[in-house]
N, C-alpha and C positions, 0 to 999 in steps of 0.2 A: 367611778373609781378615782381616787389622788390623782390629779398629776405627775409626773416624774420631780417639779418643782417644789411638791408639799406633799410630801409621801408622810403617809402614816405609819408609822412602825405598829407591826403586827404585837397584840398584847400578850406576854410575857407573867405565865405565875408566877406568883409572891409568895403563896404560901408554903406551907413547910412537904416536901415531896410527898407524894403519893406511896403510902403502906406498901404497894408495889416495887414504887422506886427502891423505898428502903430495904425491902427487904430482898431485893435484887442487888445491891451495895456490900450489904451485911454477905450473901453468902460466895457472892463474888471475892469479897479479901479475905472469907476464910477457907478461897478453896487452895488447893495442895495441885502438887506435880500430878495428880493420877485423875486430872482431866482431861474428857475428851479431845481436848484443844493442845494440852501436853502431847497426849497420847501419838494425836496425829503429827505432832511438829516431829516427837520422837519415831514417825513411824511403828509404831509397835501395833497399833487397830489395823486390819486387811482391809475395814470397810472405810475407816477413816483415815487419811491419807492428808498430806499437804499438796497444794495446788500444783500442775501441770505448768510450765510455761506458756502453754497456750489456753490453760482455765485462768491466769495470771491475766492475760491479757484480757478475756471475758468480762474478770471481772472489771479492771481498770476502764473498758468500753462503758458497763453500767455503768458508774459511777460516774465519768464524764456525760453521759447521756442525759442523768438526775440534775448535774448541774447546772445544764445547759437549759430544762425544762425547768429549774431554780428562777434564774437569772431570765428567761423570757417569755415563760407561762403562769407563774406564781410570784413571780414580781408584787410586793406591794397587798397582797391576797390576804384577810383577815387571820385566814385560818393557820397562816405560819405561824413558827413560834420563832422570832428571828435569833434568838440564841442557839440558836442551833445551824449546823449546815450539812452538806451531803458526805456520808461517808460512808464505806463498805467495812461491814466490820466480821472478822473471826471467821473469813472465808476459808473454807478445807476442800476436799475433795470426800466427797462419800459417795461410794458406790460409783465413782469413775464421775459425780459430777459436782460442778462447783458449786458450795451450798452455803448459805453466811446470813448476815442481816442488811439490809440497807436504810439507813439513817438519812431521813430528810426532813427538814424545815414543818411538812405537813403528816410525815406518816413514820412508821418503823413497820420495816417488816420483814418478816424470812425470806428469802432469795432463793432460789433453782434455776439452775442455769443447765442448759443440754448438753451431755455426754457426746465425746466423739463418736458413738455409734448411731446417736440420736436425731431422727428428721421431724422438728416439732415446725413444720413449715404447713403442715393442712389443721393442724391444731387451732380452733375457734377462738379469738379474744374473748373473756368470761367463761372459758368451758373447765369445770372443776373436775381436777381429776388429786385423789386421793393416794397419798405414796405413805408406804411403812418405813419408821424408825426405830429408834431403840426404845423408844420411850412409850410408842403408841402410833397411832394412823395417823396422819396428820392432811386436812385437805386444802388445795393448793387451787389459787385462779390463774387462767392463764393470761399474759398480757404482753405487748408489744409496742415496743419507744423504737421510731426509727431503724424499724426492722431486724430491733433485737428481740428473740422469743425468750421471754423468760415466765415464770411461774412462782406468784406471789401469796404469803401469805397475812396478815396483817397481825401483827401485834399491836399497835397502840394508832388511831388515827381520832382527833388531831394529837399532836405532843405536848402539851401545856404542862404535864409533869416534871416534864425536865427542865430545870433552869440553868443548865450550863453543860457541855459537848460531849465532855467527861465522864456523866451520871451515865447519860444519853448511852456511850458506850460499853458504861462498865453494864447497865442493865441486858441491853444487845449480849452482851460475849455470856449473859448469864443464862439467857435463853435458848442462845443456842446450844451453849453445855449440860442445859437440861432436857433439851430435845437428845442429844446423842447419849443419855446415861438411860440405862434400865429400867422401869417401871419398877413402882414401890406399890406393894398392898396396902389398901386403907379401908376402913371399917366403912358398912352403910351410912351411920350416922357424919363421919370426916367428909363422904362424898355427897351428902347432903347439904351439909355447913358451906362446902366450896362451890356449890352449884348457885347455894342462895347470894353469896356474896358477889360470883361472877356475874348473877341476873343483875344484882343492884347495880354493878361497874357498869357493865353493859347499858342500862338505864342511864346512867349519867352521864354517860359518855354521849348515848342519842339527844339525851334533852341540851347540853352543849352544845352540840354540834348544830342543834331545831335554831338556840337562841342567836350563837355566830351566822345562821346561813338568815336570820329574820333581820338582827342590826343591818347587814351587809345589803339585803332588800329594798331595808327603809332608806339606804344612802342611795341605795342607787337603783330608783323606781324603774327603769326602763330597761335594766341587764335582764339580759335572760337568763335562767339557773344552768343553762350550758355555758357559760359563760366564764365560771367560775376556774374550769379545768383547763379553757383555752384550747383543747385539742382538735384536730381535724376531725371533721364529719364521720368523714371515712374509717377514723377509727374508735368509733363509738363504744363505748366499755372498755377501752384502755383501762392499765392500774390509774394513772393519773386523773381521771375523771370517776373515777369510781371510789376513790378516797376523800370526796367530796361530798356523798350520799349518805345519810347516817344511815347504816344497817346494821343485821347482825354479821360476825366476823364471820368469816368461810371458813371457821375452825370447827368439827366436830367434836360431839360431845364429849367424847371420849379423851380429848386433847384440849383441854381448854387455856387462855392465854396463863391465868392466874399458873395453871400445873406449869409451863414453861418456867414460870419466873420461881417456883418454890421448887421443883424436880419431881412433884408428885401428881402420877396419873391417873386420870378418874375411871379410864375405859374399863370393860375386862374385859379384851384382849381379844375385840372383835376384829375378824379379818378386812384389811380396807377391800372398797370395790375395786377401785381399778387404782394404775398407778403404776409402780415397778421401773420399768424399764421403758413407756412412755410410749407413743404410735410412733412407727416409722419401721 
């Protein structure tokens, strides 16, 4: 790894944003007052709510948590896109719990944070459990930074899409207002077309992630591939080290990222396994 002395800036795309980004942009400036992010600011959704004072502070906890694992875990780390930095974004209250995106350097992703009623304290790190929204099922990993339990789900890892803070969030607040909107009917053939395209994203996204983690090898023949995430033993499958791993996303088929970012969901309207209201 660099030095602190000759640090590498982590590389940064050029190219022109990702069909995604854009079209996460495009329907982000053209949405109107009668979103779900409206909704909730207005109070008028039962389900969607603005944050609690004390889901306020939750989230301010994550967010300092990220930056702290920024600044002394991923320091210097290939896979950041250093145009970017940690930010919580379009946090509300759904169903009594704090629910939004979080924006970091190396990942984006949905956020679930525990209900006052909620003891997510015997819950497994890595243990998926599946919660119902407006939109569709959506499945959720669990994970833990210094003894905060929260439950993640990934939209974009690494972030090379985004080349500036801004995009980064305007795409966040668009995903989460397509998770909280309705399901839309779509023909066999639309859910075909999106399934093939998500494979392909999916694809490219792995073979990226193969070529970053092979560069970073050849610098540095002796790291070990734990190495990369910096995290304690102890906590083995944290989100932070599992953002590392090119795999497929822990999103169900029924909810795929692309339907986040367009508002349209592939599922029909299978019941999730579990999920709800959470153990405890």
């Amino acid at each position: 790894m660099p030095s602190r002395g000759t640090r590498e800036e982590a590389p940064v795309a050029t190219d022109a944003p990702h069909p995604r980004v854009e079209q996460a942009v495009v329907e982000a400036e053209a949405a109107d007052d009668a979103s779900p992010a409206a909704a909730a600011a207005a109070g008028e959704d039962a389900a969607v709510q603005p944050l609690a004072p004390w889901q306020q502070q939750q989230v301010e906890r994550l967010q300092a948590l990220f930056e702290k694992v920024h600044a002394e875990r991923m320091h210097d780390i290939p896979v950041c896109n250093e145009a970017l930095r940690v930010e919580a974004v379009g946090f509300c209250s759904f169903q009594g719990r704090a629910l939004g995106v979080l924006i970091t350097p190396w990942f984006m992703n949905l956020v679930l944070l525990p209900g006052m009623d909620d003891d997510w304290s015997q819950l497994r790190t890595g243990e998926k459990i599946t919660h119902p929204f407006p939109a569709g099922a959506v499945e959720f990993i669990v994970g833990r930074e210094d003894g905060l339990v929260h439950q993640a789900c990934s939209l974009f890892s690494p972030v090379f899409e985004f080349q500036e803070q801004e995009v980064a969030r305007i795409a966040a607040q668009a995903a989460l207002d397509a998770l909280l909107q309705q399901r839309e009917e779509r023909s066999e053939a639309e859910e075909w077309q999106q399934h093939q395209e998500e494979e392909e994203r999916r694809r490219r996204e792995e073979e990226e992630a193969r070529r970053r983690a092979e560069a970073e090898a050849a610098r540095q023949p002796d790291a070990g591939a734990d190495d990369v995430g910096g995290g304690d033993s102890a906590d083995e499958g944290s989100t932070v080290a599992a953002q590392q791993k090119p795999a497929k996303p822990p999103l169900q088929r029924d909810v795929s990222r692309r339907d986040l970012f367009r508002g349209l969901l592939g599922g029909r309207g299978e019941e999730p396994a579990a999920g709800g209201r959470g153990k405890g």
